[in-house]
Biopython code that builds the backbone (N, CA, C, O; Angstrom):
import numpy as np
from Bio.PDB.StructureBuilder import StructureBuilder

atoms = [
    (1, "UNK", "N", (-18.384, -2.458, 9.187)),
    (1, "UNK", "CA", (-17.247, -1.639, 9.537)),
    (1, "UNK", "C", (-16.494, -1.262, 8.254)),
    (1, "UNK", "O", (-16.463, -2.042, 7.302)),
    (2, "UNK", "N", (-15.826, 0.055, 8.227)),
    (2, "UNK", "CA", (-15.237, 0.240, 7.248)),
    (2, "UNK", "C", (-14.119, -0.568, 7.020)),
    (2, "UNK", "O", (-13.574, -1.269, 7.871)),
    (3, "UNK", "N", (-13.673, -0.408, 5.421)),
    (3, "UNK", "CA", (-11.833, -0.936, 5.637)),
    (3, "UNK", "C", (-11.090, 0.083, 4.802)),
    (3, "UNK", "O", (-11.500, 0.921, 3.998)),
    (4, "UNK", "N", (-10.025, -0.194, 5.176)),
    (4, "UNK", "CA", (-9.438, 0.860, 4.097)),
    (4, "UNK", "C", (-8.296, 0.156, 3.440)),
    (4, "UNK", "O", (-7.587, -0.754, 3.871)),
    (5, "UNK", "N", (-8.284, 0.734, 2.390)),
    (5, "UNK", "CA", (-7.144, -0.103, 1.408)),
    (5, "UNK", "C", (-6.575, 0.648, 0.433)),
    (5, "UNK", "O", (-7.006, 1.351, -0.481)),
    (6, "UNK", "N", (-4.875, 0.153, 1.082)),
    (6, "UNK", "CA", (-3.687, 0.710, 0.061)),
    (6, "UNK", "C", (-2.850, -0.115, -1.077)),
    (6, "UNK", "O", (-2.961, -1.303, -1.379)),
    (7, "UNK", "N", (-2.332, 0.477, -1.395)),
    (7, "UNK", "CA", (-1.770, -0.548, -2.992)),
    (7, "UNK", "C", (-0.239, 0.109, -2.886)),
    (7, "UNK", "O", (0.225, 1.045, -2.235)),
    (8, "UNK", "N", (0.143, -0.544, -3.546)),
    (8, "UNK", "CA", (1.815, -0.313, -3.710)),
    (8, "UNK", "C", (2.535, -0.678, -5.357)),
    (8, "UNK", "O", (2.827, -1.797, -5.781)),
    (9, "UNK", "N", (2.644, 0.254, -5.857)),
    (9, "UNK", "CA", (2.017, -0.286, -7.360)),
    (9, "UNK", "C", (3.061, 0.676, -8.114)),
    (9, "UNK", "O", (3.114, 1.832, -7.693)),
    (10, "UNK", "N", (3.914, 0.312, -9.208)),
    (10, "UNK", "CA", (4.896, 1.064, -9.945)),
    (10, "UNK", "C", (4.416, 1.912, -10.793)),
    (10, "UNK", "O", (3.473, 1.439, -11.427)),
    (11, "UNK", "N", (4.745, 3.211, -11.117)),
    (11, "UNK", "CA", (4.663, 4.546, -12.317)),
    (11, "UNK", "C", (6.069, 4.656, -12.327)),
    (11, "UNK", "O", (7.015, 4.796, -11.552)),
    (12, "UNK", "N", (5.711, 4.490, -13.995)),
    (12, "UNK", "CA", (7.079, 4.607, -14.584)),
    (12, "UNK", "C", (8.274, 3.761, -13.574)),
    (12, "UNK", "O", (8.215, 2.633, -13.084)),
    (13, "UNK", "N", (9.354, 4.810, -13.500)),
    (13, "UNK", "CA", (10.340, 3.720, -12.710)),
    (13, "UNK", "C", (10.428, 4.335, -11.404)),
    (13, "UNK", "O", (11.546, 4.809, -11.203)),
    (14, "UNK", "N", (9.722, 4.459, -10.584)),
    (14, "UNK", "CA", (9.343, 4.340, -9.080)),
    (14, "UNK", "C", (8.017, 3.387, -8.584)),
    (14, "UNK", "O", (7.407, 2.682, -9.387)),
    (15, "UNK", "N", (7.661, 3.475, -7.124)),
    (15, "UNK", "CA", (6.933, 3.017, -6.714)),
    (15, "UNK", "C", (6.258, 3.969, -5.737)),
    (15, "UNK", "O", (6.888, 4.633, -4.914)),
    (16, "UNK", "N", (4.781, 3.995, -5.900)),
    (16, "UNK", "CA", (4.104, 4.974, -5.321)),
    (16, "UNK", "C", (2.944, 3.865, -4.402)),
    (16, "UNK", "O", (2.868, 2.643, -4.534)),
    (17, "UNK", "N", (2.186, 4.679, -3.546)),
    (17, "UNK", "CA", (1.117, 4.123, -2.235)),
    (17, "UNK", "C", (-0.207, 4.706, -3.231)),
    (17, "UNK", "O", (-0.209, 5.793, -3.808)),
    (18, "UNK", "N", (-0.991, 3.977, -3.253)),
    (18, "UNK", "CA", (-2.522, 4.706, -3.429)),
    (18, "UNK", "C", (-3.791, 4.208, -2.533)),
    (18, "UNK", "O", (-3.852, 3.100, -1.999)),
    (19, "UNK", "N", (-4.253, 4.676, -2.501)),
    (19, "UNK", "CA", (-5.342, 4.247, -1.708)),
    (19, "UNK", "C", (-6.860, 5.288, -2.527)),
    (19, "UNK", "O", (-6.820, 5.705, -3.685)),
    (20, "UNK", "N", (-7.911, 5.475, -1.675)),
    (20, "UNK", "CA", (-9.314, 6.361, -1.827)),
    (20, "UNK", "C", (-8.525, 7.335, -2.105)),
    (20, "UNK", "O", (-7.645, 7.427, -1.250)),
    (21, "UNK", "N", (-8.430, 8.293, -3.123)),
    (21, "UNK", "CA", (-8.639, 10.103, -2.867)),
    (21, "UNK", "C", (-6.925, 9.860, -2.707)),
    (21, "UNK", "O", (-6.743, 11.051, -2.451)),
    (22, "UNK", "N", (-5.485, 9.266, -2.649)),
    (22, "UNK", "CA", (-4.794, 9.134, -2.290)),
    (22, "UNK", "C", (-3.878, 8.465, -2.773)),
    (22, "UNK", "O", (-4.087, 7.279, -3.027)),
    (23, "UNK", "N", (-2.332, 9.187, -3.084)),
    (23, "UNK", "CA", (-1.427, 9.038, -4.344)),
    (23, "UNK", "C", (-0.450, 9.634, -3.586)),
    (23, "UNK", "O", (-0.603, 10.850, -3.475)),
    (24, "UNK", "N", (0.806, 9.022, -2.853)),
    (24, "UNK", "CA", (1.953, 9.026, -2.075)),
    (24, "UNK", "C", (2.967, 8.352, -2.307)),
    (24, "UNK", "O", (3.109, 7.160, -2.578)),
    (25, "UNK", "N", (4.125, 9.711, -2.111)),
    (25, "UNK", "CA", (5.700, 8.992, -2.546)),
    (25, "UNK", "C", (5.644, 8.180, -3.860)),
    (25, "UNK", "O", (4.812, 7.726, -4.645)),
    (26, "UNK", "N", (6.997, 8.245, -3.669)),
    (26, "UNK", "CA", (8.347, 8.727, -5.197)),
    (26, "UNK", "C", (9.447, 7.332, -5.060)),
    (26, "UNK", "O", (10.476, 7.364, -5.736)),
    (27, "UNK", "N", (9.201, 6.262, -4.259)),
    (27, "UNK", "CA", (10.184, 5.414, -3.694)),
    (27, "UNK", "C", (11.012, 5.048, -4.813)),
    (27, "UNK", "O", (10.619, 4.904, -5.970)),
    (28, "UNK", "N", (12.124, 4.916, -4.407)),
    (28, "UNK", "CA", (13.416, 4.017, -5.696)),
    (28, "UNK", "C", (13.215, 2.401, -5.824)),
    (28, "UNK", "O", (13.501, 1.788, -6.852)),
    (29, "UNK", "N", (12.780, 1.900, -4.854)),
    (29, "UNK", "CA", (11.989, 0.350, -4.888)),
    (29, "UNK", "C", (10.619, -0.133, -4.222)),
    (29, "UNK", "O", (9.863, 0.551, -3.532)),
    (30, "UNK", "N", (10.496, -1.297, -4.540)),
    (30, "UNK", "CA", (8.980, -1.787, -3.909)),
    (30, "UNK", "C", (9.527, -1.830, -2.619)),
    (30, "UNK", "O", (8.662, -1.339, -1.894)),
    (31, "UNK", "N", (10.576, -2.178, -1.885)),
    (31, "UNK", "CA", (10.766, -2.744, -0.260)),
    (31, "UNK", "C", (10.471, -1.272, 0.272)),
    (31, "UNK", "O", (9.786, -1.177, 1.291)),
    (32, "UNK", "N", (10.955, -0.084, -0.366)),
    (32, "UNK", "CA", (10.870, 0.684, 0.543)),
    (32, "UNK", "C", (9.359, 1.448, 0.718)),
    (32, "UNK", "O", (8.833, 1.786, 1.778)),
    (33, "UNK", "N", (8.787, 1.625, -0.779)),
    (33, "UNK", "CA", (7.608, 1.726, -0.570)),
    (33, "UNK", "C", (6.282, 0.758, 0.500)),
    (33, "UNK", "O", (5.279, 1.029, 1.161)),
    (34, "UNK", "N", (6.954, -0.249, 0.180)),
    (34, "UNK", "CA", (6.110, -1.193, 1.318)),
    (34, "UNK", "C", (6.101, -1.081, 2.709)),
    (34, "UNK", "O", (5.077, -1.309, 3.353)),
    (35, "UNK", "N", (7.501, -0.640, 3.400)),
    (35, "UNK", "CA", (7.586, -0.232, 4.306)),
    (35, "UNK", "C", (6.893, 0.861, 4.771)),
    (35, "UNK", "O", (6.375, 0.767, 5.884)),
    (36, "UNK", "N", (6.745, 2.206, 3.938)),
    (36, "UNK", "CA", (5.903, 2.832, 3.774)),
    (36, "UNK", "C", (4.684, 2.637, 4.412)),
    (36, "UNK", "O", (4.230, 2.992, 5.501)),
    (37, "UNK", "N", (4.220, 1.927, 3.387)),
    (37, "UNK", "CA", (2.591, 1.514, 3.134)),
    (37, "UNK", "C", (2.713, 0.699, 4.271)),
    (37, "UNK", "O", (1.746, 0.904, 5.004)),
    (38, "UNK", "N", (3.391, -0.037, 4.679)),
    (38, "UNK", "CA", (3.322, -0.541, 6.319)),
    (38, "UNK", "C", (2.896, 0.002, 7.497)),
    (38, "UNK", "O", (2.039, -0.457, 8.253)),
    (39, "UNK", "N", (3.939, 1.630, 7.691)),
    (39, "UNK", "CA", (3.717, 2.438, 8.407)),
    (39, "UNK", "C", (2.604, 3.179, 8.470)),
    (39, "UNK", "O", (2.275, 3.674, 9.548)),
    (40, "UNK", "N", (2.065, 3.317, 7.649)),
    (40, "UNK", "CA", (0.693, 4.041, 7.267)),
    (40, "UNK", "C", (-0.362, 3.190, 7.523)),
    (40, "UNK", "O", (-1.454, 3.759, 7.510)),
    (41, "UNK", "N", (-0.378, 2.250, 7.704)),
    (41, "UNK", "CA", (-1.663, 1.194, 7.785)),
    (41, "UNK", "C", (-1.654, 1.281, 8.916)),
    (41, "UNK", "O", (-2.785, 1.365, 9.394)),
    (42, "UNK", "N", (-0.601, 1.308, 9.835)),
    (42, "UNK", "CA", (-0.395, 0.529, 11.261)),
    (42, "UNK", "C", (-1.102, 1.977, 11.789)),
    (42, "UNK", "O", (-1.395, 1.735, 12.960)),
    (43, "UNK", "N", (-1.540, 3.446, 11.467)),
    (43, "UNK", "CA", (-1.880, 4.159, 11.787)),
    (43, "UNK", "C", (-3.570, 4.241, 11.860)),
    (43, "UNK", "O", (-4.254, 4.971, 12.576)),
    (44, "UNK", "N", (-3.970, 3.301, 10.934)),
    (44, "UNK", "CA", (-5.319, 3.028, 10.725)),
    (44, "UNK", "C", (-5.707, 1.761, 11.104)),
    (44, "UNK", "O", (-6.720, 1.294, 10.583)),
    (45, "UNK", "N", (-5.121, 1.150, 11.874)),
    (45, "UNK", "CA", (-4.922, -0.060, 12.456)),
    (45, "UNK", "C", (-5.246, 0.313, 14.122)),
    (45, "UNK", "O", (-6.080, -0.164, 14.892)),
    (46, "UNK", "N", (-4.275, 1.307, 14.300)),
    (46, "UNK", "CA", (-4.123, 1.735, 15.693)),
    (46, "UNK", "C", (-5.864, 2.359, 15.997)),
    (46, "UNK", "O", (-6.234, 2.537, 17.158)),
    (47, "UNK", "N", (-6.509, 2.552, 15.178)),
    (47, "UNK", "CA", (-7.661, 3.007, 15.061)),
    (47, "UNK", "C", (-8.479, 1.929, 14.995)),
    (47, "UNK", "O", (-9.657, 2.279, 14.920)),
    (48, "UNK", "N", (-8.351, 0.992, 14.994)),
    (48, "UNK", "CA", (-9.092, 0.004, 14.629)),
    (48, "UNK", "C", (-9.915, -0.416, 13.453)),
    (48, "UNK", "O", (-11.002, -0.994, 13.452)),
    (49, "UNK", "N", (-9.289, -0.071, 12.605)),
    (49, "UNK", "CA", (-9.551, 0.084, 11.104)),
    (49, "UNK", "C", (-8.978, -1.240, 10.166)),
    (49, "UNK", "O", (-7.823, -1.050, 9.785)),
    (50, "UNK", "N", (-9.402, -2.162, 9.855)),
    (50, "UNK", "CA", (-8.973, -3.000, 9.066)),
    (50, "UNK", "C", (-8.164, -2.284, 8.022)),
    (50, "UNK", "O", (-8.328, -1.102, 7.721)),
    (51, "UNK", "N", (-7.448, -2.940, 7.597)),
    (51, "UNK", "CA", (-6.223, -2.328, 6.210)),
    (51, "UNK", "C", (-6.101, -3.519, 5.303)),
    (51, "UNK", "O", (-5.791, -4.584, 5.836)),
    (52, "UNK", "N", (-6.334, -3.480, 3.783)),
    (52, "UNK", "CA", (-6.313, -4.253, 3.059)),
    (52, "UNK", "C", (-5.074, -3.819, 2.328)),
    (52, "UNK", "O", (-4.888, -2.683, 1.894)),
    (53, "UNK", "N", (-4.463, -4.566, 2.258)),
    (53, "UNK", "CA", (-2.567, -3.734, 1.279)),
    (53, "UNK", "C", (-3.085, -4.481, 0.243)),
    (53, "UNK", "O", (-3.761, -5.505, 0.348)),
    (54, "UNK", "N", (-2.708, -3.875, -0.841)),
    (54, "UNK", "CA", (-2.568, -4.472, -2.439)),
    (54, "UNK", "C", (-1.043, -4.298, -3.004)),
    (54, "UNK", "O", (-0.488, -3.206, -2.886)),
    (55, "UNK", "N", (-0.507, -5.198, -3.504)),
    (55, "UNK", "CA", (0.756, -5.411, -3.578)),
    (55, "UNK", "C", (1.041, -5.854, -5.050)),
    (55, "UNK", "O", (0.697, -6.856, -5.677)),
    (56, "UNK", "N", (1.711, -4.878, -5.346)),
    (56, "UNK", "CA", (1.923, -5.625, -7.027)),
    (56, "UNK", "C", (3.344, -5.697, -7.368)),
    (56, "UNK", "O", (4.143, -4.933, -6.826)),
    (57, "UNK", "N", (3.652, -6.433, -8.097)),
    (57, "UNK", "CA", (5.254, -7.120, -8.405)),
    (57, "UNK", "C", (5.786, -6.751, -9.283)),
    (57, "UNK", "O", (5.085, -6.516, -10.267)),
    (58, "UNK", "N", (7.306, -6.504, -9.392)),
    (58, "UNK", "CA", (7.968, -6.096, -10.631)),
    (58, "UNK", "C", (7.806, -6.350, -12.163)),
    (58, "UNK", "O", (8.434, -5.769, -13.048)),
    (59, "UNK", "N", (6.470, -7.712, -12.391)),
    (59, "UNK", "CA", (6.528, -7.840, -13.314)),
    (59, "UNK", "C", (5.145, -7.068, -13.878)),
    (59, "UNK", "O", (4.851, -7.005, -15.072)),
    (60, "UNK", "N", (4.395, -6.522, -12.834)),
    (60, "UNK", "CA", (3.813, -5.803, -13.082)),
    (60, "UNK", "C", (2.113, -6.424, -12.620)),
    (60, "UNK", "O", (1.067, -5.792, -12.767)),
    (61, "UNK", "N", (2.238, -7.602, -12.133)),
    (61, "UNK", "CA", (1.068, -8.365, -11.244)),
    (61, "UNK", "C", (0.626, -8.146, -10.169)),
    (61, "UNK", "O", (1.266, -8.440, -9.159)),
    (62, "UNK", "N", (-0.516, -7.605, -10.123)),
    (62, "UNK", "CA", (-1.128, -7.390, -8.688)),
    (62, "UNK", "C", (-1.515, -8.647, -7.806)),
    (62, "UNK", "O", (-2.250, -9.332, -8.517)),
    (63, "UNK", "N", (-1.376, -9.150, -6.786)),
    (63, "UNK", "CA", (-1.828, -9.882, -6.264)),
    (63, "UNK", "C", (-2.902, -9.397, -5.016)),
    (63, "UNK", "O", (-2.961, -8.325, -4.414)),
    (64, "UNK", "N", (-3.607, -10.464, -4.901)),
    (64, "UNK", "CA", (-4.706, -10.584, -3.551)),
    (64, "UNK", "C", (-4.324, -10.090, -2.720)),
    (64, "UNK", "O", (-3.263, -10.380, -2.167)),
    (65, "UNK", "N", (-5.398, -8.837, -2.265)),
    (65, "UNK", "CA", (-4.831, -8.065, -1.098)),
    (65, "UNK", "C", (-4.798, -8.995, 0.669)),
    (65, "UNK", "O", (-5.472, -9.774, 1.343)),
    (66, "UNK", "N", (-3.794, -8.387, 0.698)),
    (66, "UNK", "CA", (-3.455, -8.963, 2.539)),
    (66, "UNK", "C", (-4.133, -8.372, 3.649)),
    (66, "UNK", "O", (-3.785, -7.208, 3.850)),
    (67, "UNK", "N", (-4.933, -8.792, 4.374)),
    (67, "UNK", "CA", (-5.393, -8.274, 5.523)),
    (67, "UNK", "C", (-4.372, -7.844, 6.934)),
    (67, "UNK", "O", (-3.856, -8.625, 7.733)),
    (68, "UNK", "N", (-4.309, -6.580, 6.914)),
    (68, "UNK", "CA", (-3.468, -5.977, 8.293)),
    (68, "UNK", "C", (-4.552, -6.098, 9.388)),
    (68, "UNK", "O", (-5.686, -5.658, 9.197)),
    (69, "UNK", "N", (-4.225, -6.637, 10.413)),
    (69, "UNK", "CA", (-4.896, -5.733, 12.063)),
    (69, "UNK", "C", (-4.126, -5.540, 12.571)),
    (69, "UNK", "O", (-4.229, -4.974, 13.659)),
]
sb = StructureBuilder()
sb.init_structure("model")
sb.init_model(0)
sb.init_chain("A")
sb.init_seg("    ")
for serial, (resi, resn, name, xyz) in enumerate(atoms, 1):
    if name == "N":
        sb.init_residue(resn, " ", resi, " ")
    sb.init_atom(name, np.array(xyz, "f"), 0.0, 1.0, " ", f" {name:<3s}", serial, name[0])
structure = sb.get_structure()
């Protein structure tokens, strides 16, 4: 089965979503971008689509992506 997977990851001083083929929003912080990237998963979720979030931290560390269903 496929999965699909988004990231939440800082340029310059915002926070943007990426995923495949896919580079979204301008956010002023990580909470709101995450929320974001929340809402958007739960759309590929509703599909029955596994969602892998990748989440990276102000200090600039990506951590192990989280499994959504």
């Amino acid at each position: 089965m496929a999965e699909v997977h988004y990231g939440v990851v800082q340029v310059g001083d915002r926070w943007t979503i990426i995923g495949d083929q896919l580079r979204f929003g301008a956010y002023r912080n990580r909470h709101e971008a995450e929320r974001a990237a929340v809402r958007l998963a739960e759309q590929a979720t509703g599909l029955g689509l596994p969602v892998r979030m990748h989440l990276q931290d102000e200090t600039g560390q990506l951590h192990r992506p989280t499994l959504l269903s």
